[in-house]
C-alpha positions in Angstrom: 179.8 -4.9 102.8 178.3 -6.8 99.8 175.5 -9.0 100.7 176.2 -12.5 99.3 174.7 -14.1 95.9 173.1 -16.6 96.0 171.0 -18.9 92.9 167.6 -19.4 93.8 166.0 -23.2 93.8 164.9 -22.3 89.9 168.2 -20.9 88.8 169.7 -24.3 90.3 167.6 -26.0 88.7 167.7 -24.7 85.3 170.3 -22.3 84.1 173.1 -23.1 86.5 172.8 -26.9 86.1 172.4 -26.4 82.1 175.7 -24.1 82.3 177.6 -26.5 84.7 176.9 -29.3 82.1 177.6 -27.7 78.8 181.0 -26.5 80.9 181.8 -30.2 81.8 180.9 -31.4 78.1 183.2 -28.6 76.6 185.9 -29.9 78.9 185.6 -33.5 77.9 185.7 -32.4 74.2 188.4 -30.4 74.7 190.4 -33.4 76.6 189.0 -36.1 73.3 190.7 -33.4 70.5 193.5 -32.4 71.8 194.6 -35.4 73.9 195.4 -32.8 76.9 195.5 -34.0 80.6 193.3 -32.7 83.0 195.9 -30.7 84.4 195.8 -28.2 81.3 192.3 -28.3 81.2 192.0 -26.9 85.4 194.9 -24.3 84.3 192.2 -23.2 81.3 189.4 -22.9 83.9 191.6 -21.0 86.1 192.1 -18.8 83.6 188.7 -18.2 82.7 187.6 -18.0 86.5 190.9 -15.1 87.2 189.4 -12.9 84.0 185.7 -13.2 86.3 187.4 -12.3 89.6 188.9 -9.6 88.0 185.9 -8.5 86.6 184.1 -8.3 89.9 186.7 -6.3 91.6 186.5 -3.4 88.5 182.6 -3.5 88.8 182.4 -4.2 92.7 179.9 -6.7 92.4 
């Protein structure tokens, strides 16, 4: 059995937060350009997040 990830205090901190808010920006600008609901833009995350879960079962990571 894989042992669970987990971001350390630093990572949290730093990378993930930066990532989590450039994500959240990119979704507002999407929403301010297109006019789209946020309906569309959770089916567009989905998406994203299925082409990662995929990814991990290939690699097993």
């Amino acid at each position: 059995m894989n042992k669970p990830y987990s971001f350390s205090i630093d990572e949290m901190n730093g990378i993930v937060e930066d990532t989590y808010a450039k994500i959240i920006n990119e979704c507002e600008n999407l929403k301010k350009n297109t006019n789209c609901p946020n309906e569309q833009v959770v089916a567009l995350l989905s998406v994203i997040a299925s082409n990662y879960a995929i990814s991990n079962k290939k690699n097993k990571n």
